[in-house]
C-alpha positions in Angstrom: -0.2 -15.0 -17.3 3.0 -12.7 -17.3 6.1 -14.0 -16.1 4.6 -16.7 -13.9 8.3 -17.7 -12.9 9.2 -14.3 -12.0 5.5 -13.7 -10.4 7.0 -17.1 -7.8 10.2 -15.9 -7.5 11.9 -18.2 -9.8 15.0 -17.5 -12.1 13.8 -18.0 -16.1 15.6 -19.1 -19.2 18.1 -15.9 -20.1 19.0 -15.0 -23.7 22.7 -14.5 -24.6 23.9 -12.3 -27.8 20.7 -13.3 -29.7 17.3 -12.1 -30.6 15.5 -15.1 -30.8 12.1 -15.5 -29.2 12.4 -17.8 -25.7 9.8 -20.0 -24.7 9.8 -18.0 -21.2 9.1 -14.9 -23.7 5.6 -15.9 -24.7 3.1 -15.0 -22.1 -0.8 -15.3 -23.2 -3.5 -13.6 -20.7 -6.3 -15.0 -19.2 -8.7 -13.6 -21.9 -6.3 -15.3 -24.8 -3.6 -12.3 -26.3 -0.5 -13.2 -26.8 2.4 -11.1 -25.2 5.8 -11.5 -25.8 8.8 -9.8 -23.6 11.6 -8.4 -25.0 14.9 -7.5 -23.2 16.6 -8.7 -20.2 14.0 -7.8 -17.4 15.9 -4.1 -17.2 14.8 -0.4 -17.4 14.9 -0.6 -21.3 13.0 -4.1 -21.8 9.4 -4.7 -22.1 7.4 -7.4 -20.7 4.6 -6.6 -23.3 1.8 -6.0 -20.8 0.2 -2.9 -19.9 -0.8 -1.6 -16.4 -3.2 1.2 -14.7 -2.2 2.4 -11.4 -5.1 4.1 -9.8 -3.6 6.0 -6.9 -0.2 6.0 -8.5 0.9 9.5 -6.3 0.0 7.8 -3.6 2.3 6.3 -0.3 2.2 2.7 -2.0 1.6 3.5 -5.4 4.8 5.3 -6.2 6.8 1.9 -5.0 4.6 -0.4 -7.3 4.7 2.1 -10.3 8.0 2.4 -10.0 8.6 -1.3 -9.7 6.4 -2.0 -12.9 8.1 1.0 -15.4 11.4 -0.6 -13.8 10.5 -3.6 -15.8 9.3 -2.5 -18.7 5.8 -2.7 -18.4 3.9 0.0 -19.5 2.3 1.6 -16.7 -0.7 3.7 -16.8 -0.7 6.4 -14.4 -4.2 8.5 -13.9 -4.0 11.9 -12.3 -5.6 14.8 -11.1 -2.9 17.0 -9.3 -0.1 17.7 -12.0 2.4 18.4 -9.0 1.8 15.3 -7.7 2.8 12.7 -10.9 6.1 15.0 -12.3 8.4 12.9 -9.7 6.4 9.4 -11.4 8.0 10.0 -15.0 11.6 8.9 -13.9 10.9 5.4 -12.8 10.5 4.3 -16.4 12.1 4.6 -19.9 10.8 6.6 -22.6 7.6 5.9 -23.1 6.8 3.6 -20.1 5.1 5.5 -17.7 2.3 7.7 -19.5 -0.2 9.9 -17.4 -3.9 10.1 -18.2 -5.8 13.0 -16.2 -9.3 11.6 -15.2 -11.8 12.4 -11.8 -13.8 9.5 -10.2 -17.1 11.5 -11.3 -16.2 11.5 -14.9 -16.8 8.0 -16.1 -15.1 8.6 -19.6 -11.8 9.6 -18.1 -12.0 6.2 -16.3 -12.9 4.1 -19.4 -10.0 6.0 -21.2 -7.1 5.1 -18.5 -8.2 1.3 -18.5 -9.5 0.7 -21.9 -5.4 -0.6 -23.4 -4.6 -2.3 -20.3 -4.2 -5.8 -18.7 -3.5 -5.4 -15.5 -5.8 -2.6 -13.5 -4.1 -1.4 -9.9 -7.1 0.2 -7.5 -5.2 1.8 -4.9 -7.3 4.9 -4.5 -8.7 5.4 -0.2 -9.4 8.3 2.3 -9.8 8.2 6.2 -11.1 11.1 5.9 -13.8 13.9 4.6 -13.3 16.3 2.6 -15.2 19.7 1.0 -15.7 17.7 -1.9 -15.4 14.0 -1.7 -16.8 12.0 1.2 -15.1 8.2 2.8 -18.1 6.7 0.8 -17.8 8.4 -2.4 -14.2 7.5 -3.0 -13.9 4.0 -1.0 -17.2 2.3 -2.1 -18.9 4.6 -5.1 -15.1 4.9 -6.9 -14.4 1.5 -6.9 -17.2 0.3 -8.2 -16.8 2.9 -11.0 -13.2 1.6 -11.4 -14.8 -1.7 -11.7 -17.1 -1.6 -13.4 -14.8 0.4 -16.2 -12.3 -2.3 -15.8 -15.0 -5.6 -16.6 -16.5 -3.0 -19.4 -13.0 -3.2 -21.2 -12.2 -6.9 -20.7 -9.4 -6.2 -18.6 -8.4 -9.7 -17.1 -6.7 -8.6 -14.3 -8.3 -6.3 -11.6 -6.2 -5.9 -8.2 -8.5 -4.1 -5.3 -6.7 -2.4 -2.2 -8.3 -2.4 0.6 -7.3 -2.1 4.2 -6.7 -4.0 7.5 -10.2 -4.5 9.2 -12.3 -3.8 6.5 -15.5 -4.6 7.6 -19.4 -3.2 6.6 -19.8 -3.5 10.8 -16.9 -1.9 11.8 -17.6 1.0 14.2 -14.8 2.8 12.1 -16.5 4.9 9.2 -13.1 4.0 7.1 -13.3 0.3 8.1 -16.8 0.0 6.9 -16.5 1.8 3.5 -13.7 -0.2 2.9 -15.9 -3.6 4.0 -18.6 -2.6 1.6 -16.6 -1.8 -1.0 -15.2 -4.9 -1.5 -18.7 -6.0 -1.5 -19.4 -4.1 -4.1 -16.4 -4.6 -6.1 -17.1 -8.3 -6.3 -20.4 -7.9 -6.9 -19.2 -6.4 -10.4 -15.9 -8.2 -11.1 -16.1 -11.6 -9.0 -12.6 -12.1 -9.9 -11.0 -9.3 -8.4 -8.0 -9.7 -6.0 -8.2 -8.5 -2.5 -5.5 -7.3 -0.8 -5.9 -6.0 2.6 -2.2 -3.9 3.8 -1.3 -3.7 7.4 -0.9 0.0 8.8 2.5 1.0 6.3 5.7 2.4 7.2 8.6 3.7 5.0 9.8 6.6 3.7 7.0 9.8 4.3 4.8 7.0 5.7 1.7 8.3 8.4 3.2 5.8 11.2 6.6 6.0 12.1 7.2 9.6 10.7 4.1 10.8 12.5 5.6 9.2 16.0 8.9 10.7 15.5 8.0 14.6 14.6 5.6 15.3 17.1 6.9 15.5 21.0 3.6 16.0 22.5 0.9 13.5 20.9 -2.5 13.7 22.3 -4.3 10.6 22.4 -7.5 8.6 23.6 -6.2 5.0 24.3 -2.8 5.5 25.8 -1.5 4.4 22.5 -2.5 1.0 23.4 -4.1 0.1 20.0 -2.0 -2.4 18.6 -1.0 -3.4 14.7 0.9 -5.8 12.7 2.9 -3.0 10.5 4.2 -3.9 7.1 6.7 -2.4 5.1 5.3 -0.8 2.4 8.5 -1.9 -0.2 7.0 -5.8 0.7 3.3 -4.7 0.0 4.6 -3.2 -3.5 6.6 -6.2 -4.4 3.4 -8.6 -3.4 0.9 -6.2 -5.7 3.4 -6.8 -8.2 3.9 -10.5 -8.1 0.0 -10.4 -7.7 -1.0 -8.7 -11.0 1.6 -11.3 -13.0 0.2 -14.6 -11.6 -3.2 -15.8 -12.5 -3.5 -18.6 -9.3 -3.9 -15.4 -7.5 -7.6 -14.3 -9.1 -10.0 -14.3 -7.1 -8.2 -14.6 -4.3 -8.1 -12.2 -0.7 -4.7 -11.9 0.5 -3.6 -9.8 4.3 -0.7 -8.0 3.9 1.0 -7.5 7.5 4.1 -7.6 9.5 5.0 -10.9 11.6 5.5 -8.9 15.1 2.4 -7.3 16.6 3.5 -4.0 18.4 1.3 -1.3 20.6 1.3 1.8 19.2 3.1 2.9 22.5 6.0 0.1 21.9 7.0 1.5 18.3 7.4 5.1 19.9 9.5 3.8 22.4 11.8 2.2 20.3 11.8 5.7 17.9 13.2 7.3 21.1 16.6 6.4 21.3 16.9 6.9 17.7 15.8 10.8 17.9 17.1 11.3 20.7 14.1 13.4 21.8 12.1 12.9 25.2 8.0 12.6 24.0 5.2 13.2 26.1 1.8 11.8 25.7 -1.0 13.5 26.9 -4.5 11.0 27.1 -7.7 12.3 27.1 -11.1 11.1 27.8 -12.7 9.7 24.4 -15.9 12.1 25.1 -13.7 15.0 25.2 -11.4 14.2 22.1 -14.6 13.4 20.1 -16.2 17.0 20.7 -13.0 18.5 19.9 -12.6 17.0 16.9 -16.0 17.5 15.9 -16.3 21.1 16.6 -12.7 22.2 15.6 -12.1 20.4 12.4 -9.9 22.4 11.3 -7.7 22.6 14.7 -7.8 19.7 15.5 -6.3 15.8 14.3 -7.1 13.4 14.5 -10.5 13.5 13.4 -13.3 11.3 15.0 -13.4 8.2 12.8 -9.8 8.4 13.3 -10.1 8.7 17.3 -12.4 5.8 16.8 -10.1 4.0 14.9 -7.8 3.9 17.6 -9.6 1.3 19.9 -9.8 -1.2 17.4 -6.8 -3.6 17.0 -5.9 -5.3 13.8 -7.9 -8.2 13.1 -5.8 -10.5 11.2 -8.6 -13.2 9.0 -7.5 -16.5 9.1 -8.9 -17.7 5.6 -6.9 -14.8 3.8 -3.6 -15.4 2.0 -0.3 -14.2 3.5 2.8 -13.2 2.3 4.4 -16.2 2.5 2.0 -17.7 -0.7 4.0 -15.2 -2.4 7.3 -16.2 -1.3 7.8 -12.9 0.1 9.7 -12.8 4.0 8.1 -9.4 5.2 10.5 -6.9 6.6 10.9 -6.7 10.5 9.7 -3.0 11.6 12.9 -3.0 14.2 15.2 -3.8 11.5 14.0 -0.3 10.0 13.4 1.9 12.6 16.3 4.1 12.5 16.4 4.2 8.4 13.3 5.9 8.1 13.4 8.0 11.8 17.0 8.9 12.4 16.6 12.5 10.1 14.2 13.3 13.0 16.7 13.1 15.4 17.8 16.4 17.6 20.6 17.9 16.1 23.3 17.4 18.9 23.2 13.5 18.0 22.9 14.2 14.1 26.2 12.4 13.6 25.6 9.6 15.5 26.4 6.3 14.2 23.6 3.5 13.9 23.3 0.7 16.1 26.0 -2.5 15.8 24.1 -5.8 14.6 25.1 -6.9 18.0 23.2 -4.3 19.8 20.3 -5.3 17.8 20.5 -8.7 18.5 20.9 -7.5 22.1 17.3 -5.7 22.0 15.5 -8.7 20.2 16.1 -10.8 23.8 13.4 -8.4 25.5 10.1 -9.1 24.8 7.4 -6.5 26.3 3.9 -8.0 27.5 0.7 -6.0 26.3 -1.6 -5.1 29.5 -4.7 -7.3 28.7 
């Protein structure tokens, strides 16, 4: 499909002082069209392909929109919050990034962001209730409705995000609706792409930024829960290299770190970055439950995610990694004081990063979970 080379990593036949058509040019889709890329893979190019980002505002859709307009693909972006998508128009030349307002209950505005494209991007998910829009209506009920828009249109490319632990038994509310709707979204399109991300970090992620602003963190498992995090630049390079190679349809893929950390090991290494002494206070599940039930609006985390934190990340052994897309994920201790040190305490604002050597020093130590 498009750029199949550059979808693997490989370099690809480059055009010098001449506007002749390459052979690497010519790209044809899974449904038969015939696309042809123009340019030199940079900001004013075009790869002649079209993509809808569903959940473009969002933590990982802003990295893969703005790795797709880069490019020259024309990129789709549906919205509903106007403040939200102004920071989304810069990615892209003139022209490349184009915003479509639509709401998962009007079906039309779905058909009308999907109906030009070839690639569709579902990256739309909630852990949590709202006035208006439950876990199941936008994680099982708005896929399908993006899927079932997307197979309407004869898109041949649909790409579904899911999460870690998705699973219709999961004792996690999130986990479930996120199990079921990948039932349901292969139910309609059976050759969607699965991709399941590891908890994210990265800039204004929910993990490490969450860690480093609050000194007092109330919890239920003495942060014991532990993850495989990603970094969410890798998971937007792989959704990219997913939607432009065809050996990937069909196909369920894990997204997730190569280190499993406890929750309580990733704040330990924040603290000598911040500089700041944390406490954490554990309460008994019961107790946190009731709060969280009664004081909604006092209180986080709510219960599904209080839940959530005595389940450990599953990895599935069937699923595809991010080695089958040449990708080398990140290491989380390689990035800990990019993305924390702004949180540190302002005596120690000016102090310099840690040597490669001190780094290398830390990587010796390896901490034992409690079984």
């Amino acid at each position: 499909m498009l750029r199949n080379s550059l979808a693997k990593g490989r370099f690809i036949q480059v055009r010098f002082q001449s506007s002749q058509i390459l052979k690497s040019d010519i790209n044809i889709t899974r449904t038969g069209d015939v696309k042809i890329a123009v340019g030199h893979n940079g900001r004013s190019s075009r790869t002649g392909y079209t993509a809808t980002v569903f959940g473009a505002p969002g933590f990982v859709g802003r990295y893969l929109t703005s790795k797709l307009a880069k490019n020259g693909t024309i990129t789709v972006v549906p919205y509903r919050d106007d403040l939200k998508r102004r920071f989304l128009k810069v990615p892209g030349d003139l022209g490349v990034v184009n915003f479509v307002e639509f709401d998962v209950r009007n079906l039309e505005s779905i058909k009308e962001a999907v109906k030009y494209s070839d690639i569709v991007y579902n990256l739309i998910g909630v852990d949590y209730d709202t006035r208006n829009f439950k876990m199941a209506d936008v994680n099982i009920e708005a896929a399908k409705r993006i899927a079932q828009a997307t197979k309407d249109a004869g898109v041949p490319r649909f790409i579904h995000v899911s999460s870690h632990n998705a699973n219709p038994k999961s004792d996690s509310i999130f986990f479930a609706t996120k199990g079921l709707g990948e039932q349901a979204v292969r139910e309609i399109y059976p050759d969607v792409t699965i991709v399941r991300p590891a908890p994210l970090y990265g800039r204004e992620d929910r993990l490490l930024s969450i860690l480093a602003d609050v000194k007092l963190v109330w919890t239920v498992n003495n942060n014991l829960e532990t993850i495989y995090p990603a970094h969410a630049l890798d998971v937007a390079t792989a959704l990219e290299r997913i939607g432009f190679d065809d050996s990937t349809v069909g196909q369920t893929f894990e997204l997730f770190g190569n280190e499993r950390y406890s929750i309580r090991e990733i704040r330990n290494m924040i603290e000598p970055v911040t500089k700041k002494d944390y406490i954490n206070v554990n309460l008994p599940k019961g107790l946190a439950l009731g709060l969280a039930k009664y004081l909604p609006n006092f209180i986080w985390p709510n219960t599904d995610q209080i839940e959530k934190q005595f389940i450990n990340q599953e990895i599935d052994p069937t699923a595809k990694t991010f080695a089958d897309l040449q990708i080398i994920p990140d290491r989380l201790e390689d990035l800990v004081f990019r993305y924390t040190h702004d949180r540190r305490n302002y005596l120690h604002a000016q102090d310099l990063p840690p040597t490669e050597k001190e780094i290398q020093e830390k990587r010796k130590y390896v901490t034992v979970l409690d079984a």
